[in-house]
C-alpha positions in Angstrom: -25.0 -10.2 0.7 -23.7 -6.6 1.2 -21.5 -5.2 -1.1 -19.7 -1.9 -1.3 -18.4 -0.4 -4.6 -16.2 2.7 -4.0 -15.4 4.5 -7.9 -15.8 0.9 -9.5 -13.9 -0.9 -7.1 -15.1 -3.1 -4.6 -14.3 -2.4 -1.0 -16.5 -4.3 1.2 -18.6 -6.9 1.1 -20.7 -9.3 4.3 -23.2 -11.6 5.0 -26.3 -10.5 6.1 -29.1 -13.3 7.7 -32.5 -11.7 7.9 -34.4 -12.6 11.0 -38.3 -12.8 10.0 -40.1 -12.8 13.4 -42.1 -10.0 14.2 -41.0 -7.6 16.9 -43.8 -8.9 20.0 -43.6 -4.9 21.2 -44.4 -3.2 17.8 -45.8 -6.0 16.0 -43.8 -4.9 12.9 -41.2 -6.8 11.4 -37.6 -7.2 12.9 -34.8 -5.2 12.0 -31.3 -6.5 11.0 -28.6 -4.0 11.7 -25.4 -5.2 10.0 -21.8 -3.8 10.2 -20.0 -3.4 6.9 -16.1 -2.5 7.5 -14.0 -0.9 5.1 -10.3 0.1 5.0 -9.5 3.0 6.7 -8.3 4.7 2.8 -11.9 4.2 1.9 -13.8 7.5 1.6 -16.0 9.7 -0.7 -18.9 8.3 -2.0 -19.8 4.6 -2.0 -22.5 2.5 -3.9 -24.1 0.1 -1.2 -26.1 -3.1 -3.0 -28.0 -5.4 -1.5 -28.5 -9.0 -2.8 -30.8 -11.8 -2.3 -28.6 -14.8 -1.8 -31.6 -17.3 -0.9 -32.2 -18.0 -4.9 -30.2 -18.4 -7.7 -29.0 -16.5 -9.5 -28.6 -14.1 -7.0 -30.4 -10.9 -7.9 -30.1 -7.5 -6.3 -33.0 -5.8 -4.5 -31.7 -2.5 -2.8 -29.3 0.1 -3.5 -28.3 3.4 -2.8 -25.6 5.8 -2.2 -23.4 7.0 1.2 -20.7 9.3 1.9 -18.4 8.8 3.7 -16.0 11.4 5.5 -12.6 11.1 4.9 -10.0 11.2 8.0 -6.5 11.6 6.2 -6.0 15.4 4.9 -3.2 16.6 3.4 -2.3 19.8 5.0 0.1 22.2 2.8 1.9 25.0 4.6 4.6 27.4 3.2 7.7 28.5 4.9 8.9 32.2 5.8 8.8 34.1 3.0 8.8 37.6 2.3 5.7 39.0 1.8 6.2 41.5 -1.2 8.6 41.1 -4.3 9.2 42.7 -7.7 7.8 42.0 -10.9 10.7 39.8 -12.5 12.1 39.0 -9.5 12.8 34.9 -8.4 11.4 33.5 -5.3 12.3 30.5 -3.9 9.6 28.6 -1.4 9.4 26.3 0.7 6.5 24.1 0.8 6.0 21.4 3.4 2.9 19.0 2.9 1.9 17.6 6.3 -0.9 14.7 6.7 -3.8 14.6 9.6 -1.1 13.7 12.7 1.4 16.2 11.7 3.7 14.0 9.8 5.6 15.1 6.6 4.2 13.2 3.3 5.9 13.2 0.3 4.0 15.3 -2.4 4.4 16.5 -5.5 2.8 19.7 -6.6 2.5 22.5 -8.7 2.3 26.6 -7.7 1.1 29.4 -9.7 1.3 33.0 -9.2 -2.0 34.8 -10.6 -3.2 38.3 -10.0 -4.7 38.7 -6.2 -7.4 41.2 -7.9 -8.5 38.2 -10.2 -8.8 36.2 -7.4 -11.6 38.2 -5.9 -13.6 38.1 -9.0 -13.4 34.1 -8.8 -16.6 32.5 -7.6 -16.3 31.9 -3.8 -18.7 28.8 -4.0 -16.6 26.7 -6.2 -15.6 23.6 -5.3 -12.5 22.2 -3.8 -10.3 19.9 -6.0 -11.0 17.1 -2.8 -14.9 18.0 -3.0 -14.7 17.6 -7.1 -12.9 14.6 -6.5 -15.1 12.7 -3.6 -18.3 13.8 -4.6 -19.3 16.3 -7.8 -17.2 13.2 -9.9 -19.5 10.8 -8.7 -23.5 12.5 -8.8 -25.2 13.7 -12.2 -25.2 17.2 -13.4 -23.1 19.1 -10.4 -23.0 21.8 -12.1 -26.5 22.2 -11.1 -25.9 22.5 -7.2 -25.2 26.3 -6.4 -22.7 25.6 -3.8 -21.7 21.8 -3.6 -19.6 22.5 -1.0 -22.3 23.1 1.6 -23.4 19.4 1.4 -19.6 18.4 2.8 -19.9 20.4 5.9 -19.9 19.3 9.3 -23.5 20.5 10.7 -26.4 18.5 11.2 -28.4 20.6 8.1 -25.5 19.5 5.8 -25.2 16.3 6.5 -29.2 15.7 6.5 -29.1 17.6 3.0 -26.2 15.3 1.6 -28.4 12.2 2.5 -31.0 12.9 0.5 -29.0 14.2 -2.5 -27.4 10.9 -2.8 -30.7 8.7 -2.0 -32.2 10.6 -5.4 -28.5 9.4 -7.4 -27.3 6.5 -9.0 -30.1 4.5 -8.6 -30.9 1.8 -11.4 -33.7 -0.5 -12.0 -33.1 -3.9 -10.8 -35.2 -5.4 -13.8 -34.3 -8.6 -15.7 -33.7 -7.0 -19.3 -34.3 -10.6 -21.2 -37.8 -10.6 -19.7 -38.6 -7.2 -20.1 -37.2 -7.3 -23.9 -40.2 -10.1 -24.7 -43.0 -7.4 -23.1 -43.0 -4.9 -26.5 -44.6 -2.3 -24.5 -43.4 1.3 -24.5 -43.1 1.1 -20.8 -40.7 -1.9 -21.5 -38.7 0.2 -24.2 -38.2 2.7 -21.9 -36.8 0.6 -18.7 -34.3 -0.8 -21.6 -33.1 2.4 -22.5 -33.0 4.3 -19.2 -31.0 0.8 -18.1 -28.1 1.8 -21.2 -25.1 2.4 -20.4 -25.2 1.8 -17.3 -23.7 -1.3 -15.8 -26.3 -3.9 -14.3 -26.4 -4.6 -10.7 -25.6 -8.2 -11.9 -22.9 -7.6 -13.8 -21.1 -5.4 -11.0 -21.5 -8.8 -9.1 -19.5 -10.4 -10.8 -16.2 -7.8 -10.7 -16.7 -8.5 -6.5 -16.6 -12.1 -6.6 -19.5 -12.7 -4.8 -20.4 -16.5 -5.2 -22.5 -19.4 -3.9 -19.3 -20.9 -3.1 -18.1 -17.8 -0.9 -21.1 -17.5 0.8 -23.0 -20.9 1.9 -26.3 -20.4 3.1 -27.6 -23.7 4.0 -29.7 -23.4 6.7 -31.0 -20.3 8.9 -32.1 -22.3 12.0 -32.4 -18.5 14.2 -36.2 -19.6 15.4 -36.2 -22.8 16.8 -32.6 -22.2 18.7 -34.4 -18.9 19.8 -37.2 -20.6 21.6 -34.9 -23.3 22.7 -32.9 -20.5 24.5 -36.1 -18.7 25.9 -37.5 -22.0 27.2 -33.7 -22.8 28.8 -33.5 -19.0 30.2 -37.0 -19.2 31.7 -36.1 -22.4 33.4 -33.3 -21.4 34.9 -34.7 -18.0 36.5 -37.4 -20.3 37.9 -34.2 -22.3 39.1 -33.0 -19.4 40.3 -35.7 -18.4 42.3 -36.0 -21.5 44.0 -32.1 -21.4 45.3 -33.0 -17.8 46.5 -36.3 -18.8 48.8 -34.1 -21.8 50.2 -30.8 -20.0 51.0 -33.4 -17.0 52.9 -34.9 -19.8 55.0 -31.6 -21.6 56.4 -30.7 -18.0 56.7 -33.7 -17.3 58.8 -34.0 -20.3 61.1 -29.8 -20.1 61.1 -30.1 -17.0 62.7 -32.8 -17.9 65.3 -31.0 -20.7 66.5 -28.1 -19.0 67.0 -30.1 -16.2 68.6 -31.4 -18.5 71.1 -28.1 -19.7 72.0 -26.4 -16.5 72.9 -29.4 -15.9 75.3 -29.2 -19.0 76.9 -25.1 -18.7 77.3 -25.9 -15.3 78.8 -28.4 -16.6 81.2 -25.8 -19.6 82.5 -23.6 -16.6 83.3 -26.0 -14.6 84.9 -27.9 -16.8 87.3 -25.2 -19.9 89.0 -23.1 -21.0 86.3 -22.4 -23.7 84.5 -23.3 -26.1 87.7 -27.2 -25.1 88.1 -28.0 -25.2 84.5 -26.6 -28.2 83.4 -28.4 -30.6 84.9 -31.9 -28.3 84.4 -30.8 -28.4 80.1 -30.1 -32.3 80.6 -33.5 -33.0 82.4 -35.2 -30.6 79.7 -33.2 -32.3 76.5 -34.3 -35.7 77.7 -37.9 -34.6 78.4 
C-alpha cells in the first residue's frame, strides 16, 4: 500500500502488487511502476510511505519525500495609478488578483508602503511567502540553505538539487520501539530518542484509514496466469503461421490455374475458334 501525506493530511493512497520474477534480459529483479493520483489542489511537498500489506500488522518499509509543482498561481496586478505622490497624500488602488487562466479570484490582502531605498538593502535571496509556505515549512533548519529559492526553479540543475535535498529529510526509522525498548543497549536508547517526537509510520496509518478490510489481498496468482498466457500466445502464432503457409499456396496454385486458362482462351481465339478446339479439349479431358 501507497500512501501519500501532504502537511498531515492524507491525499492519496493505492494498491501496489509486486511482481517477483526476475527480468529474463537483466536477470535482476522486476520493477513495479505504480501510479499514485492526487487532486489537482495537491502541491508542495508530500511524504510518500510504503507498506507491506502481506503480514499483519502492516508495517512500513520505505519512505521518502517529493515535490510537487503547483499549477494554480495567484497573479496580483495593480491598476493605473500615478506613479509619484506626496508625503501625506491618499491613494486609492486598485488591485485585481487573477488565477493561472486569467480568471478574477476573490482575495483578500494587505499593502504596505515602505521606503524603496530599504528595499534595496533587503536580501534578494529571501524566500517567497509561496516558497516558505510549500517547502522551507516542511524541511529542517531552512535557514541553513543560502538561497532556498534556487531549489524551486524550473531547470534540470534545480530540480536534480531539490531531489536530493528532500531524499536527506524527514526520514524516520521504521523500528518497532516495544522490541527495541527490551535491547538496553545505547544503540537502542538512541533509535528511541531520535524516534521522539516524531510521529510513527504506524501511527500515521491509522489517520489514512488504511485497513485489511480496504485492501484484500488474498491471492497474487500473476505467475501461473503469466505462463498460461505465454503458452496460449505461442500457440496461436504457431496457429498463425500455419493459416499464412496455406492461404500462400491456394494463392499460388489459384493463380496458375487461372494463368493457364487465359492462355488457352487466347489460343481458341487465335487458331479456329471454338469449333476446332472443342472436340481436341474433350478427347484430351477424357484421355
Amino acid at each position: 500500500v501507497l500512501t501519500a501525506v501532504c502537511r498531515g493530511a492524507s491525499v492519496g493512497q493505492t494498491s501496489i502488487v509486486t511482481q517477483p520474477m526476475p527480468d529474463t534480459s537483466t536477470g535482476k529483479a522486476a520493477v513495479t511502476q505504480t501510479t499514485l493520483p492526487l487532486p489537482p489542489t495537491v502541491d508542495g511537498v508530500i511524504r510518500l510511505t510504503l507498506y507491506d500489506h502481506s503480514q499483519q500488522p502492516i508495517r512500513p518499509i520505505a519512505e521518502r519525500l517529493v515535490y510537487r509543482k503547483p499549477t494554480r498561481q495567484l497573479q496580483l496586478s495593480l491598476g493605473e495609478h500615478e506613479s509619484e505622490h506626496s508625503p501625506g497624500e491618499s491613494v486609492k488602488l486598485i488591485i485585481q488578483a487573477n488565477d493561472e487562466q486569467g480568471r478574477p479570484r476573490p482575495a483578500v490582502m494587505g499593502v504596505t508602503v515602505v521606503d524603496s531605498g530599504v528595499l534595496n538593502l533587503a536580501d534578494e535571496k529571501r524566500a517567497s511567502l509561496t516558497t516558505q509556505f510549500r517547502l522551507a515549512a516542511e524541511i529542517e533548519h531552512p535557514e541553513d540553505l543560502e538561497d532556498i529559492e534556487f531549489f524551486v526553479g524550473d531547470d534540470a540543475e534545480s530540480h536534480a538539487a531539490l531531489d536530493l535535498l528532500l531524499g536527506t529529510q524527514g526520514w524516520r526509522r521504521f523500528v518497532d520501539e516495544a522490541q527495541v525498548a527490551q535491547t538496553e543497549t545505547p544503540a537502542a536508547t538512541a533509535i528511541l530518542a531520535s524516534n521522539a517526537g516524531e510521529p510513527s509510520a504506524a501511527q500515521e496509518l491509522e489517520t489514512t484509514a488504511v485497513s485489511a478490510a480496504e485492501m484484500p489481498l488474498v491471492y497474487d496468482n500473476y505467475q501461473p496466469t503469466h505462463r498460461a498466457f505465454q503458452s496460449e500466445l505461442l500457440a496461436m502464432q504457431q496457429l498463425q503461421e500455419v493459416d499464412i503457409r496455406w492461404t500462400g499456396t491456394v494463392v499460388f496454385f489459384g493463380g496458375a490455374a487461372i494463368l493457364v486458362t487465359l492462355m488457352l482462351l487466347a489460343l481458341l481465339r487465335l487458331n479456329g475458334g471454338v469449333g476446332y478446339w472443342l472436340p481436341m479439349l474433350g478427347t484430351a479431358t477424357a484421355c
